[in-house]
N, C-alpha and C positions, 0 to 999 in steps of 0.2 A: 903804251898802256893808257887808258882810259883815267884820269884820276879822280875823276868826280863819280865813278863808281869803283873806287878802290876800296876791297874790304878791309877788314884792321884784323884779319886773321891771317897766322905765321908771322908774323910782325917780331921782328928782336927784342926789340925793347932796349936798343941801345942808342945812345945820340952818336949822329954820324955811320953809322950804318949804311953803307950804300947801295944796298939792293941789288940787283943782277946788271950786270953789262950795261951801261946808254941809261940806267932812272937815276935819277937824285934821290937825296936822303928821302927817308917818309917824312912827306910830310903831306897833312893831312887838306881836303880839298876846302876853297876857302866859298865853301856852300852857305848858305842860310842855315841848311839844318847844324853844320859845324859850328858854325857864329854862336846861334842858340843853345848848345851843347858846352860851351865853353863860357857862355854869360852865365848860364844856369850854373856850373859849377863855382864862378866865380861871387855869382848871386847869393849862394850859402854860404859861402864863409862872411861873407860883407855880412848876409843876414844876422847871422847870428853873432856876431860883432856888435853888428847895429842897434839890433834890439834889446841884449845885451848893456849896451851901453845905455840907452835910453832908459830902459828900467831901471838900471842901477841910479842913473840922476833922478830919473823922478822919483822914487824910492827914498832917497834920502834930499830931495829939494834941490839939487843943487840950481845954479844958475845956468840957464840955456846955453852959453857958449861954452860953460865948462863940461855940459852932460854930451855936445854937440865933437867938442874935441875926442873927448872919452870913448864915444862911438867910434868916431874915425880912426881914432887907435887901436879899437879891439879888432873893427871891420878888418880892418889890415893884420892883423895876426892870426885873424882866425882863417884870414882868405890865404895866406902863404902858407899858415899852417895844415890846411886841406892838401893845398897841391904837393906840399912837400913828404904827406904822409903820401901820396902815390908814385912818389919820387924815390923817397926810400926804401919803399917796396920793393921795387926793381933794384937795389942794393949798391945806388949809387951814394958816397959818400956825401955827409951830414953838410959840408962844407959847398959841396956841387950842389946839391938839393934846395939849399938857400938861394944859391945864385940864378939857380934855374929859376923857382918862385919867383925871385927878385922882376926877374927877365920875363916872364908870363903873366903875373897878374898886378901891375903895377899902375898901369895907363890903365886896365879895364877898372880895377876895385878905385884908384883916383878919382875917374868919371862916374861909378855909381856914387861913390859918396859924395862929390860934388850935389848930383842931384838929389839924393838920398834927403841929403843937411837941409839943400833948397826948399826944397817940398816942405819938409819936417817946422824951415821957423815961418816957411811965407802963409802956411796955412793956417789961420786967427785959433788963438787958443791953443791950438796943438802941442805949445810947449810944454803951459800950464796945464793942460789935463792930466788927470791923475791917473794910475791905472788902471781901475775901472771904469775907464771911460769912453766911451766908444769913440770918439772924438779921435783920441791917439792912438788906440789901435787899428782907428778905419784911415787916418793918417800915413802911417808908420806903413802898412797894408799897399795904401794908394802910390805913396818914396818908392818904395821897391818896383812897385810893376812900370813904374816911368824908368826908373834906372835902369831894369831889364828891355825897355822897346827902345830907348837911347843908344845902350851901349853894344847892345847887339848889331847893329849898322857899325861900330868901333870895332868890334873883336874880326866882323867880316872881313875890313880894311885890313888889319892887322894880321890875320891868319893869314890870308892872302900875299904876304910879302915876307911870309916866312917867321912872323914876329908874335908875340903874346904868347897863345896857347898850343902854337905852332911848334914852340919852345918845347913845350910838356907831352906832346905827343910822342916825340923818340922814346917817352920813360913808360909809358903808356902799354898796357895789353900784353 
């Protein structure tokens, strides 16, 4: 079989599922369009995490490394908390669901917040602008779309070896 034109219809939806005689588990082709597919999901939780957190520091003052952590905190709940509501769905227990997230979006949401924060203090001002201010939102705007053309060359790497979002596709369709 062909796997980089394998559809994801009839799919179980179970991890470890072995499909017919002579394939291995599904697991999904470690394409560019996958890559993308699995940053951009991973891209939303981080988002709104991100900006999330940004607002709330700037909102209330806080100081750049604490509105900076804040972010990186929420990025990471909101990013497990995505994959795990599609984890659940398929009606795997709340305890596997975690570990699964754990195992898929760890290295890719890391890496965008890495660049994310980078962007965020090395651009003048952007800390201190306030919310209306184009400054932080064309900032904030600019973090993310490095973090999506970064980490997508990572998730490639990654889905290809079975790892990241490789994880999340058994639960998947």
């Amino acid at each position: 079989m062909d796997h980089s034109t394998h559809e994801h219809t009839g799919h179980s939806g179970h991890l470890g599922h072995a499909g017919h005689a002579g394939q291995t588990a599904h697991r999904p082709p470690a394409t560019w369009a996958a890559a993308a597919q699995a940053t951009l999901h991973c891209l939303t939780g981080c988002a709104i995490g991100e900006v999330l957190g940004m607002i709330i520091g700037t909102a209330f003052g806080l100081h750049g490394a604490i509105t900076v952590v804040l972010s990186v905190a929420l990025a990471f709940v909101f990013g497990y908390a995505l994959t795990m509501r599609g984890v659940l769905r398929a009606g795997v227990p709340w305890r596997t669901a975690l570990k699964v997230a754990l195992a898929a979006d760890t290295v890719s949401i890391a890496v965008m917040e890495i660049l994310d924060n980078f962007v965020m203090v090395t651009v003048p001002g952007a800390m201190d602008a306030g919310l209306g201010d184009a400054l932080f939102w064309g900032s904030l705007a600019g973090s993310l779309v490095v973090a999506f053309a970064v980490t997508t060359p990572v998730n490639k790497w990654m889905i290809g070896r079975g790892k990241g979002h490789a994880v999340v596709h058994a639960y998947h369709h």
